[in-house]
N, C-alpha and C positions, 0 to 999 in steps of 0.2 A: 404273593402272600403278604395279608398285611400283619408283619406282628410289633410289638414296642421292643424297645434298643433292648440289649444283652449282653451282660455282662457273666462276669466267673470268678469265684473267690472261695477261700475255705471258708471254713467255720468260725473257726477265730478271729478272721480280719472282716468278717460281716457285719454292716451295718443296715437297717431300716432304708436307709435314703438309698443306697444301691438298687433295690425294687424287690418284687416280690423272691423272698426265698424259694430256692427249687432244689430240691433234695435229687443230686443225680450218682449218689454212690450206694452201693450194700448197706452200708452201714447208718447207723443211725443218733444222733446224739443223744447224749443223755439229758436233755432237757426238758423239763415238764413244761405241757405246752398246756393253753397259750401261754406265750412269753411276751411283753411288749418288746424284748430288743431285735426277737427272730419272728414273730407272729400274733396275730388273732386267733387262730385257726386251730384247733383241736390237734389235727394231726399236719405234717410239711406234705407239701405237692410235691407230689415223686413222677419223676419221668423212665421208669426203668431202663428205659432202652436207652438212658444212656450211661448207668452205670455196669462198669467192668464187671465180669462173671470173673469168681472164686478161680472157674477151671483153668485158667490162664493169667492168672494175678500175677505169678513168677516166671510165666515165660518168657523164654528170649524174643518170643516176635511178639511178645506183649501189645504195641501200636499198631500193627498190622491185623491182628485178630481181631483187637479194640475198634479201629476203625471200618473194617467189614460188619462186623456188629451193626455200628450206626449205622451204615449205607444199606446195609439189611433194612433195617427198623424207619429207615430215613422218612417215610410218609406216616408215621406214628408220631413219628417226633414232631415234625412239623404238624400235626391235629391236636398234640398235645399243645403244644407252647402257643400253637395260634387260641386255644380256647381259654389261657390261663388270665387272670384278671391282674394288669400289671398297676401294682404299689408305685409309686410317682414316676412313672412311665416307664418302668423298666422292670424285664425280670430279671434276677441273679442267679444261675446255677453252682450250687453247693455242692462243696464232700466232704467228707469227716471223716477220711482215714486219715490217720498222720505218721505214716511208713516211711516217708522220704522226706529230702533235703529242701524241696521246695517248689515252686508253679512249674519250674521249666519241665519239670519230670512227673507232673499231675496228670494225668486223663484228662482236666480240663483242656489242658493246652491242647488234646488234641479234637476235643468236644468242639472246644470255637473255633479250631482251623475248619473242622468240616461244616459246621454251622455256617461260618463266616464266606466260604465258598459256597456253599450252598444260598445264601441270601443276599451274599454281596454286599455284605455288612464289614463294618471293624467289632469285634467282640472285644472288649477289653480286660484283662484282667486285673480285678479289686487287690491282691495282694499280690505284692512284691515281695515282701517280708522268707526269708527259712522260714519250713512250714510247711502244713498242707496234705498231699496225698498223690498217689499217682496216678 
């Protein structure tokens, strides 16, 4: 599959140069778009199948429901991202909840492990910083 690099970052720590914004949680900013810092684009590119379902937000297997999800969704995801038009050669997958202490405990981290096995990629993550979502 050919896609451009990918990256993962919240909201707060996104920038333009990261690559095209990808909106992969529930939730939604409150930003009126277009925005030159987050978009062109009327409304964000959403991949839903990779954001976490409400019905298990607080669950104790939270990452094992999560990541069945994706492996479920897993040929959706990959039609999505391979058709997405990547902003200086990369997309970025985004969340905007900000529940938790920071990346290590985000859905992203567990978005790019499976991504990252799945394409044989390094995914890396845009913020280090407390922060973020899960």
């Amino acid at each position: 599959m050919d896609l451009p690099a990918i990256a993962t970052c919240s909201w707060t720590a996104y920038r333009r140069e990261y690559g095209t914004a990808v909106r992969i949680s529930l939730g939604v900013p409150r930003i009126k778009l277009p925005d030159p810092r987050y978009t062109d684009r009327a409304h964000y590119i959403y991949v839903a199948e990779l954001a976490p379902r409400r019905a298990y937000w607080d669950a104790p297997d939270f990452d094992e429901r999560y990541l069945a999800q994706v492996a479920q969704f897993a040929d959706a995801i990959d039609a999505k991202l391979s058709a997405i038009e990547p902003e200086n050669g990369a997309l970025c997958l985004l969340c905007w909840e900000k529940q938790v202490i920071g990346p290590e405990q985000c859905h992203r981290r567990l978005a790019a492990a499976f991504l990252s096995e799945r394409y044989g990629v390094e995914i890396p993550e845009m913020d280090a910083a407390p922060g973020g979502c899960r």
